[in-house]
Every structure is written in structure tokens, then in C-alpha cells.
N, CA, C and O atoms as a printed pandas DataFrame, in Angstrom:
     atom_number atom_name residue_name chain_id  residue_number  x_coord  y_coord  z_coord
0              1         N          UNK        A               1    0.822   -1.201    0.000
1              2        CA          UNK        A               1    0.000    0.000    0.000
2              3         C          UNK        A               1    0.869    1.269    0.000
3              4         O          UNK        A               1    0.624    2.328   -0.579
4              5         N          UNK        A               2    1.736    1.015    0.621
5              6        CA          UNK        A               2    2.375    2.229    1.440
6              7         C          UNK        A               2    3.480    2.439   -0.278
7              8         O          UNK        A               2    3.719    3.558   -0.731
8              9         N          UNK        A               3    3.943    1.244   -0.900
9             10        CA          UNK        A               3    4.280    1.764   -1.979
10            11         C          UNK        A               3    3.861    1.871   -3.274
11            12         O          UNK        A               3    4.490    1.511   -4.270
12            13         N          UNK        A               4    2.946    2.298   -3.239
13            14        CA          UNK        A               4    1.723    2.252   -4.496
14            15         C          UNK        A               4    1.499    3.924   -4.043
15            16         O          UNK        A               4    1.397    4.785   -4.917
16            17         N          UNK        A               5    1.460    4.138   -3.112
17            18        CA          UNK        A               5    1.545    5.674   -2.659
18            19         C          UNK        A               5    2.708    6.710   -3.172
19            20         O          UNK        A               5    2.629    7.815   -3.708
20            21         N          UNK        A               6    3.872    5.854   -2.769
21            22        CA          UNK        A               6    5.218    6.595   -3.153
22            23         C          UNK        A               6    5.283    6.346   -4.458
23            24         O          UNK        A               6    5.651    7.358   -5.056
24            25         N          UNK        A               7    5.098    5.504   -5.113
25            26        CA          UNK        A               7    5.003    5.551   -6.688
26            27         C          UNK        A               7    3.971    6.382   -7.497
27            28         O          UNK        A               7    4.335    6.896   -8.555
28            29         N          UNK        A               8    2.616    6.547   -7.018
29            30        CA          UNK        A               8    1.924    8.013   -7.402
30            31         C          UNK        A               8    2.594    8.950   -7.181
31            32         O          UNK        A               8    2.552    9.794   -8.076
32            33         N          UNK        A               9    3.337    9.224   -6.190
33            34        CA          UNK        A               9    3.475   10.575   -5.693
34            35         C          UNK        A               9    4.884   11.131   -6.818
35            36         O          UNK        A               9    4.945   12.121   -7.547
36            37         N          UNK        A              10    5.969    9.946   -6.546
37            38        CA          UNK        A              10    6.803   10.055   -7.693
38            39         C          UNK        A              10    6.170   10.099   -8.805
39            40         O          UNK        A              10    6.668   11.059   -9.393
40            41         N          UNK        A              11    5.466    9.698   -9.381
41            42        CA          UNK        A              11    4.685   10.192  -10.787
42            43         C          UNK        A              11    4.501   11.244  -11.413
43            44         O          UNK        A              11    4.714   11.706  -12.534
44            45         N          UNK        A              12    3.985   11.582  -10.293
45            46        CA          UNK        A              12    2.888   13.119  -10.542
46            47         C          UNK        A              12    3.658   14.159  -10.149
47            48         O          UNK        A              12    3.397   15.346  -10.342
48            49         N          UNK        A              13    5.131   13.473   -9.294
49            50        CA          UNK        A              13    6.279   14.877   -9.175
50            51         C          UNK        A              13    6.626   15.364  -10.272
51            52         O          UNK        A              13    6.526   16.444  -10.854
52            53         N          UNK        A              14    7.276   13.859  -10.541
53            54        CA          UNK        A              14    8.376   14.215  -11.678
54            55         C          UNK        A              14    7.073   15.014  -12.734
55            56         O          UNK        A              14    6.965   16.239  -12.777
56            57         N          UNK        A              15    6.484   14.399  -13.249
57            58        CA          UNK        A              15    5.259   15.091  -14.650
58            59         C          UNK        A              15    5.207   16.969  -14.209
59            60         O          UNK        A              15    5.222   17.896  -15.019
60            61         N          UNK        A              16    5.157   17.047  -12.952
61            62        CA          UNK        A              16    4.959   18.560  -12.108
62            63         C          UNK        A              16    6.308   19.289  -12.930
63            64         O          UNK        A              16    6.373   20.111  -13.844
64            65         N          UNK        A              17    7.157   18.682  -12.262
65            66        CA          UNK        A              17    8.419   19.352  -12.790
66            67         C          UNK        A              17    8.834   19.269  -14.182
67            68         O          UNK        A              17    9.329   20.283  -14.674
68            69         N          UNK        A              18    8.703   18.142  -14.952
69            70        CA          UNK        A              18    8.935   17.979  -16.145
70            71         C          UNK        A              18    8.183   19.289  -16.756
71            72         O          UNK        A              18    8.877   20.247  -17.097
72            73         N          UNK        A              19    6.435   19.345  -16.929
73            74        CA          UNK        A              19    5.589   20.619  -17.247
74            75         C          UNK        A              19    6.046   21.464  -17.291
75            76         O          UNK        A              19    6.368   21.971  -18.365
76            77         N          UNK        A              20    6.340   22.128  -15.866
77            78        CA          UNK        A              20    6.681   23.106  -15.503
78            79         C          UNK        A              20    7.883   24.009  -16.313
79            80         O          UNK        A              20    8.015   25.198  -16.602
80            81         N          UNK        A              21    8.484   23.079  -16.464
81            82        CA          UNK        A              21    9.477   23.331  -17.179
82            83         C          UNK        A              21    9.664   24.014  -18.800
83            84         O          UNK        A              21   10.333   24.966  -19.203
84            85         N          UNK        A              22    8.662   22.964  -19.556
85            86        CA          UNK        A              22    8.392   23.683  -20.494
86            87         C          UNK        A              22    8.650   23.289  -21.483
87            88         O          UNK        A              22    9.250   22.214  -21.442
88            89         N          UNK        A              23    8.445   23.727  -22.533
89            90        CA          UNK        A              23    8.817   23.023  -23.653
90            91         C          UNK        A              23    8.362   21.821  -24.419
91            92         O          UNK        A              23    7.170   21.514  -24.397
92            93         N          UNK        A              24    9.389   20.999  -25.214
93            94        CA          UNK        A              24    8.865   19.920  -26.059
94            95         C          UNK        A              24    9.594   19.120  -25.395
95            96         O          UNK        A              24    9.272   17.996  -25.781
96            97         N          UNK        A              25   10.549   19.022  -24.465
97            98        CA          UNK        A              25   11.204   18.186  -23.763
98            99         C          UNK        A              25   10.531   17.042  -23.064
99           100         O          UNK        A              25   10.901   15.869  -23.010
100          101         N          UNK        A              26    9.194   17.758  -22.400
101          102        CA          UNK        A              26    8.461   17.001  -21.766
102          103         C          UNK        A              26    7.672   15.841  -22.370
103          104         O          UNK        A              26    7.327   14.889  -21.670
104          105         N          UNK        A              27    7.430   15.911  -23.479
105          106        CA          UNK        A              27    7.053   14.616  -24.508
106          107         C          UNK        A              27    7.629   14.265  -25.002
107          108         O          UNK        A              27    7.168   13.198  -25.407
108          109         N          UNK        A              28    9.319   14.564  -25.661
109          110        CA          UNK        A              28   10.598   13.577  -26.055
110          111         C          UNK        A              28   10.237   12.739  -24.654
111          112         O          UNK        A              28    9.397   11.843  -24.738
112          113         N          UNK        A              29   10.857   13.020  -23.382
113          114        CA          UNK        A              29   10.586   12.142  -22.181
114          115         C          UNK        A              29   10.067   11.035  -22.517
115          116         O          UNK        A              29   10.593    9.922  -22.512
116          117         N          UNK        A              30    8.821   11.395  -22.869
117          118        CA          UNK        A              30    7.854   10.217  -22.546
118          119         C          UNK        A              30    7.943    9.631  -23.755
119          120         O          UNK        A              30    7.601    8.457  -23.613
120          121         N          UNK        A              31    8.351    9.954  -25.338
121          122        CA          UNK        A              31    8.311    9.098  -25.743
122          123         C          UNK        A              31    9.694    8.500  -26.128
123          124         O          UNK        A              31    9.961    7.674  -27.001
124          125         N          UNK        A              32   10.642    9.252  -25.089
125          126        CA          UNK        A              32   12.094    8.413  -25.325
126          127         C          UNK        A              32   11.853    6.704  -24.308
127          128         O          UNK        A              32   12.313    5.578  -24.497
128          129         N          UNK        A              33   11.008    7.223  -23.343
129          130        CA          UNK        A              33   10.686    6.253  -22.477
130          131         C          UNK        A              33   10.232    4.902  -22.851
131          132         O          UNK        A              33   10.723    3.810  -22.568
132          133         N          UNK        A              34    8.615    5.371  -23.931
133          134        CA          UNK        A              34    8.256    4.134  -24.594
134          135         C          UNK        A              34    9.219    3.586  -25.440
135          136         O          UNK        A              34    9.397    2.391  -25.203
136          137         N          UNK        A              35    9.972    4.081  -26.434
137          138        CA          UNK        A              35   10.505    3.803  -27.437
138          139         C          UNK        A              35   12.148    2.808  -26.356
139          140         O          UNK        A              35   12.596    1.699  -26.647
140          141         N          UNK        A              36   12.444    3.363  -25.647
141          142        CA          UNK        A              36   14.248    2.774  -24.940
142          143         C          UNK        A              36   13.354    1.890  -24.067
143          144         O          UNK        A              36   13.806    0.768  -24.298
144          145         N          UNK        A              37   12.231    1.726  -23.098
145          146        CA          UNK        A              37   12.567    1.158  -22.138
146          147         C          UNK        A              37   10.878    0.432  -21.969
147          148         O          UNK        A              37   10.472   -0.236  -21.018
148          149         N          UNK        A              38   10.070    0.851  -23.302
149          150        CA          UNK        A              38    8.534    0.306  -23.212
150          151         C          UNK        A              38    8.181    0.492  -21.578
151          152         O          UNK        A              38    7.630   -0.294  -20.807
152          153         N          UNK        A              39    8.672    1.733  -21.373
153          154        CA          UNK        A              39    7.498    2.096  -19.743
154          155         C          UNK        A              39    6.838    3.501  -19.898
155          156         O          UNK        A              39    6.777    4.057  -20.995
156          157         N          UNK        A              40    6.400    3.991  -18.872
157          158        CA          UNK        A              40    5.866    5.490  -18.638
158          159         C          UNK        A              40    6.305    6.263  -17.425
159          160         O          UNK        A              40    7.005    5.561  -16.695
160          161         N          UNK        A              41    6.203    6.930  -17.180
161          162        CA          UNK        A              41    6.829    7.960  -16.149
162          163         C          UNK        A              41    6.849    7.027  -14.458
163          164         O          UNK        A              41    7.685    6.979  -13.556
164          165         N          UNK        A              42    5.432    6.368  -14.659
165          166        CA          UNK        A              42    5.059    5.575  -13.366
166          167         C          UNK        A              42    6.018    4.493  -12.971
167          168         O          UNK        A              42    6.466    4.133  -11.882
168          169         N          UNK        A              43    6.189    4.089  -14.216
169          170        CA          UNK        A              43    7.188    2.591  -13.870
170          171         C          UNK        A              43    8.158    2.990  -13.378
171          172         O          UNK        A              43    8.575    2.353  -12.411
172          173         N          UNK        A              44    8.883    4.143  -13.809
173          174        CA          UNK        A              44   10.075    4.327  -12.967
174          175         C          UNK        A              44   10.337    4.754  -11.788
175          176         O          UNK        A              44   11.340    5.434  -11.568
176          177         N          UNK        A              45    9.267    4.338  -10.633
177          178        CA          UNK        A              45    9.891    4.456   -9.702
178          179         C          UNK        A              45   10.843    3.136   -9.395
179          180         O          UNK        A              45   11.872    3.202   -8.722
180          181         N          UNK        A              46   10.351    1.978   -9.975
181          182        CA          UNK        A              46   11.100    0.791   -9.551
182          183         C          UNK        A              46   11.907    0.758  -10.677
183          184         O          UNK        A              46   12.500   -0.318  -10.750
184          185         N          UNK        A              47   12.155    1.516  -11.576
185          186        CA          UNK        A              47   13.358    1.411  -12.598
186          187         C          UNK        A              47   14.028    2.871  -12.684
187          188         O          UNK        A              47   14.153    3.208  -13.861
188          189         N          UNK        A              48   14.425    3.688  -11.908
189          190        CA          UNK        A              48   14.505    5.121  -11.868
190          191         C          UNK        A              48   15.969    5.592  -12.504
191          192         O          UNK        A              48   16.254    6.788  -12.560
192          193         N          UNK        A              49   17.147    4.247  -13.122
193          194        CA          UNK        A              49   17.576    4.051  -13.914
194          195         C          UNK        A              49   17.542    4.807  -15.210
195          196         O          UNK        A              49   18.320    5.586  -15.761
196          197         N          UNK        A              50   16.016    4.154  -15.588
197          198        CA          UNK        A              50   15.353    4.617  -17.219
198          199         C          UNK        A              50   15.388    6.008  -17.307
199          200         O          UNK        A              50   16.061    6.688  -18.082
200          201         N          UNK        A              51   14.269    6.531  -16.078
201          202        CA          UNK        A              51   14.491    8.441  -15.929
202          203         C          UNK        A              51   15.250    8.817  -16.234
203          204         O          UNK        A              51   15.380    9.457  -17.277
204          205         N          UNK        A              52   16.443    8.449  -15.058
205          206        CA          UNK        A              52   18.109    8.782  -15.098
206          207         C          UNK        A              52   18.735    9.212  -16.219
207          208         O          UNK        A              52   19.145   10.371  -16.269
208          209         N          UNK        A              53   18.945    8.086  -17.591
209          210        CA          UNK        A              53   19.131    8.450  -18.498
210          211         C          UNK        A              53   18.702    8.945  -19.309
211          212         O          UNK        A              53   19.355    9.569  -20.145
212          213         N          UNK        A              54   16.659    8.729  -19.306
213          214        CA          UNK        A              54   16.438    9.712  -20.181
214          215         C          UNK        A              54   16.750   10.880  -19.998
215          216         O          UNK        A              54   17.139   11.456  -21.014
216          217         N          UNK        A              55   16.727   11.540  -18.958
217          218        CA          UNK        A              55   16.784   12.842  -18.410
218          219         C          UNK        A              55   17.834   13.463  -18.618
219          220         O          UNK        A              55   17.806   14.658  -18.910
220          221         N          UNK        A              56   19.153   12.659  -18.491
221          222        CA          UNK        A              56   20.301   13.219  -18.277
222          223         C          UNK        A              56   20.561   13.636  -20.288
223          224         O          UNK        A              56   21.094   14.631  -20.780
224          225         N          UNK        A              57   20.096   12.730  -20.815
225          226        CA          UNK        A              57   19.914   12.743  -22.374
226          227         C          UNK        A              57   19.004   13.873  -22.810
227          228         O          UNK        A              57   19.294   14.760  -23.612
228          229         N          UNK        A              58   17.683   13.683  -22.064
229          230        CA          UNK        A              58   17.213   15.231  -23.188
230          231         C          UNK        A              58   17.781   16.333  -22.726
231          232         O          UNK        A              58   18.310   17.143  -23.487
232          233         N          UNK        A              59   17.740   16.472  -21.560
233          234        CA          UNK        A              59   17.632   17.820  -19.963
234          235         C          UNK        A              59   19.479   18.193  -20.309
235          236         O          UNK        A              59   19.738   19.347  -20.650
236          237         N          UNK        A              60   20.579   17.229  -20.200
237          238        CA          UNK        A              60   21.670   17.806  -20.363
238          239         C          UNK        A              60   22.338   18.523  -19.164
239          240         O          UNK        A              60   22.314   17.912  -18.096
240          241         N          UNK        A              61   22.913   19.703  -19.199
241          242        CA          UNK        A              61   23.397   20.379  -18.038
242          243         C          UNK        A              61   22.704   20.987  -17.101
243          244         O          UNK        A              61   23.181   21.452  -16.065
244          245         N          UNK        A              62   20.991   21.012  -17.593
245          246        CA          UNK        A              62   19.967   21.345  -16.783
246          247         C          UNK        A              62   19.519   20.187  -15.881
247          248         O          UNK        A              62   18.881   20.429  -14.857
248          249         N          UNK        A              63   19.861   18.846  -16.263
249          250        CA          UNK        A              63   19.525   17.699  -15.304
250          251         C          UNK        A              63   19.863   18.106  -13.755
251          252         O          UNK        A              63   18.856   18.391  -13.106
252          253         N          UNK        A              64   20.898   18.170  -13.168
253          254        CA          UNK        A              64   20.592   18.711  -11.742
254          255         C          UNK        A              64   19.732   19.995  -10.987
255          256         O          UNK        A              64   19.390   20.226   -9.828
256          257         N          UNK        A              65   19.601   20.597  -12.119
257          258        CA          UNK        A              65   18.230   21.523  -11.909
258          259         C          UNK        A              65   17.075   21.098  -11.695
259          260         O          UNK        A              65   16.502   21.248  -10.616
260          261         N          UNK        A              66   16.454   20.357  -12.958
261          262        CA          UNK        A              66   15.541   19.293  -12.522
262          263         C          UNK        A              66   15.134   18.326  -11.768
263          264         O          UNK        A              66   14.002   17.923  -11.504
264          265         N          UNK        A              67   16.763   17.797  -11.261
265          266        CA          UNK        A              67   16.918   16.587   -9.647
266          267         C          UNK        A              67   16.458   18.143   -8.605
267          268         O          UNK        A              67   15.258   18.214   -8.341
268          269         N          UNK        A              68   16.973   18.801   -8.294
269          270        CA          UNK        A              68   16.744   19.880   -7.317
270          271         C          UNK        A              68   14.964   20.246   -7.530
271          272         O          UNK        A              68   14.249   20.046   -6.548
272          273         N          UNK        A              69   14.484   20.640   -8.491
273          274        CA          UNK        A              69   13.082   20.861   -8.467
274          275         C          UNK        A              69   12.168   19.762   -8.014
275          276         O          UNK        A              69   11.080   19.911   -7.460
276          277         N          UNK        A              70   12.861   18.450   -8.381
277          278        CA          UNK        A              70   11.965   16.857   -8.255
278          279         C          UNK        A              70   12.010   16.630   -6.697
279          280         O          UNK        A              70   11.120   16.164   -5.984
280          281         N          UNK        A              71   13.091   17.012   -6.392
281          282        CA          UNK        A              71   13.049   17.117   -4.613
282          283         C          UNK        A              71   12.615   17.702   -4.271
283          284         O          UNK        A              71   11.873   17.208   -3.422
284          285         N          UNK        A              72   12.455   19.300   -4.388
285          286        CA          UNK        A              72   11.332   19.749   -3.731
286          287         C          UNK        A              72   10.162   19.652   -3.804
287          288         O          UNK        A              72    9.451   19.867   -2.822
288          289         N          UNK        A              73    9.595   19.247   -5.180
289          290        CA          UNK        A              73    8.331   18.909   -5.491
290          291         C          UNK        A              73    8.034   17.687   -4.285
291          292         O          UNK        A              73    7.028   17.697   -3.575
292          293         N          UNK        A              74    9.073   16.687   -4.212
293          294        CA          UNK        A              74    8.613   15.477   -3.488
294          295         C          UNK        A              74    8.322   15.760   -1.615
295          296         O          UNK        A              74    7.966   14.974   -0.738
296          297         N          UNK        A              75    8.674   17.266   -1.572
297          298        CA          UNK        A              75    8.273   17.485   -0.114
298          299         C          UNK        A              75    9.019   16.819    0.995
299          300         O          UNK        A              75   10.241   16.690    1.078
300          301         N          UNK        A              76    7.852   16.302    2.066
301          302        CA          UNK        A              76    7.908   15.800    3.557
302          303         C          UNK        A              76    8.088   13.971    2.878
303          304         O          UNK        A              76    8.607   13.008    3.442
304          305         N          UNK        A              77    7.542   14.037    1.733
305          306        CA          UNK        A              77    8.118   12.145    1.374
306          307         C          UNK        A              77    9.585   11.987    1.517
307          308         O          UNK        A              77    9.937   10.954    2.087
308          309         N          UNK        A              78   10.384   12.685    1.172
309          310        CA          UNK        A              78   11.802   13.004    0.710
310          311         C          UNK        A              78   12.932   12.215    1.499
311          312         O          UNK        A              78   14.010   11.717    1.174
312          313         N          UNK        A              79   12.038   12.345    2.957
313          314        CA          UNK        A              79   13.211   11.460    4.255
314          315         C          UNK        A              79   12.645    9.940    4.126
315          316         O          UNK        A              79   12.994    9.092    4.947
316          317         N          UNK        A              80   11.810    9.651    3.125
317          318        CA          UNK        A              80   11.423    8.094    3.217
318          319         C          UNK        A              80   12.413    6.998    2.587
319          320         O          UNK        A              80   12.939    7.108    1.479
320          321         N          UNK        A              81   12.582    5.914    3.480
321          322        CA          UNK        A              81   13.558    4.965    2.991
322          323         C          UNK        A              81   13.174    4.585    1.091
323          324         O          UNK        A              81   13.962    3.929    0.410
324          325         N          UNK        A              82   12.377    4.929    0.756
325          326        CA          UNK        A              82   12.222    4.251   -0.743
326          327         C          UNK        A              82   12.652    5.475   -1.498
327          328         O          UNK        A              82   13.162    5.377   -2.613
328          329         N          UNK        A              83   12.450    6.638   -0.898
329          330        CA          UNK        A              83   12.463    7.706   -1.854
330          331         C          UNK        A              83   13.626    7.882   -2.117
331          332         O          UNK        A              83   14.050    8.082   -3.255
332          333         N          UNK        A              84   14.560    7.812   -0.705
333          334        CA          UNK        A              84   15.618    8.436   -0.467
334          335         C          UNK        A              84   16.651    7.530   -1.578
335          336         O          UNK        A              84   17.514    8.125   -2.224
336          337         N          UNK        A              85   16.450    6.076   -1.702
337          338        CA          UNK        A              85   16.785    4.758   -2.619
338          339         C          UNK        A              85   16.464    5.675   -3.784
339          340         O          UNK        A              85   17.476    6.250   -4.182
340          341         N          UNK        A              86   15.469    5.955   -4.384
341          342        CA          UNK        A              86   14.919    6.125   -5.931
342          343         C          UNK        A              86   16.038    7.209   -6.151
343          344         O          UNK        A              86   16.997    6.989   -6.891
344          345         N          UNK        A              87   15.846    8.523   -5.391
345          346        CA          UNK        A              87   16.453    9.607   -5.975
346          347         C          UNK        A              87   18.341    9.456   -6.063
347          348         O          UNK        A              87   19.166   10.087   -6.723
348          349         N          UNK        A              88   18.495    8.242   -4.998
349          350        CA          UNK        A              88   19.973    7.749   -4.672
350          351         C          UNK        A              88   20.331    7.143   -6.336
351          352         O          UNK        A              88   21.452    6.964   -6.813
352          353         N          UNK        A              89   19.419    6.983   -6.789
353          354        CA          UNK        A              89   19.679    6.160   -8.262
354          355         C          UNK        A              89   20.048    7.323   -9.243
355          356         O          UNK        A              89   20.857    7.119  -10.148
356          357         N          UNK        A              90   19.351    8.756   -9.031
357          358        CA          UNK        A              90   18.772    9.478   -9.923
358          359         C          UNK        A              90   20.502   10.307   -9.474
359          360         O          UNK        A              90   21.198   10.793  -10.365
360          361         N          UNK        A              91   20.840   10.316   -8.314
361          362        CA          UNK        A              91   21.793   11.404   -7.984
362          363         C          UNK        A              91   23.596   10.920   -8.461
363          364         O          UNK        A              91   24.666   11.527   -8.516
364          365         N          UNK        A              92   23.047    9.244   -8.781
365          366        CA          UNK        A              92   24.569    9.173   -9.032
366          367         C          UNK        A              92   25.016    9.426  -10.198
367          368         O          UNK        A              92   24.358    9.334  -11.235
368          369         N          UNK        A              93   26.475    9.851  -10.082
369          370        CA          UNK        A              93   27.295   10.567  -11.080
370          371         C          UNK        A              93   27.228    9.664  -12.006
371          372         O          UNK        A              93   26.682   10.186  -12.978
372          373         N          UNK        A              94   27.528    8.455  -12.242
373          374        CA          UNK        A              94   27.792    7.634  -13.450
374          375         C          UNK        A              94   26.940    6.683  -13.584
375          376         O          UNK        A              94   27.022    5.911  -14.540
């Protein structure tokens, strides 16, 4: 239950921030996603891998801008053992 929660919530962050942002970037995303990894924004919380690279691929030198906005978007979840794992995926250098 409890992670069916954190996986909405990661969902609807990242999509927050992705939007927000602007542009056509936000639908390369999604369809670099289907096309490399046949998922959607949701799946990756248990593959946050896929994000990773898409992100770091469209987003570029703006990618840690976007890790910084996705954290704050994610709030008071942020100190949770799963989250803290997902974004641990999203934050490493290589």
C-alpha cells in the first residue's frame, strides 16, 4: 500500500516538474521512455535508472536543476527509505 503511494506521488512529481518546465522536452521524455525502455513515467519508480538516463539525455546540463526541483516537489516524502533509494539512483554521477 504504502508503496503504491510513493510511486503516485513520484509520478505526478516528476510530470509537475517535467511541465513546468516547459517546452517539447516534456514529450521527447515520454516518448524516449516508450521507445528505450517500453514504460511510462510511473514505472520508474522501480526502474529510476530509465528516468536517469532519459533525463540526463534530453535535460543535459539542466539535469541537476531538474533533480533539485523533483526534490522539492517530493516534499515531507523526501526522508522516506524508498524515496531516499529512488532519488539515490537518480543522484549518481555515473
Amino acid at each position: 500500500m504504502k508503496d503504491d503511494k510513493f510511486k503516485a506521488m513520484v509520478a505526478i512529481s516528476v510530470e509537475v516538474v517535467l511541465m513546468r518546465k516547459g517546452g517539447p522536452q516534456y514529450q521527447l521524455v515520454l516518448a524516449r521512455l516508450e521507445r528505450d525502455y517500453d514504460c511510462k513515467i510511473i514505472d520508474c519508480y522501480h526502474h529510476p535508472e530509465y528516468l536517469r538516463a532519459v533525463l540526463i539525455d534530453v535535460y543535459g546540463k539542466d539535469y541537476p536543476r531538474i533533480l533539485e526541483s523533483l526534490e522539492a516537489e517530493l516534499g515531507e516524502i523526501i526522508d522516506e527509505k524508498e524515496i531516499i533509494a529512488f532519488l539515490g539512483v537518480l543522484n549518481r554521477v555515473k
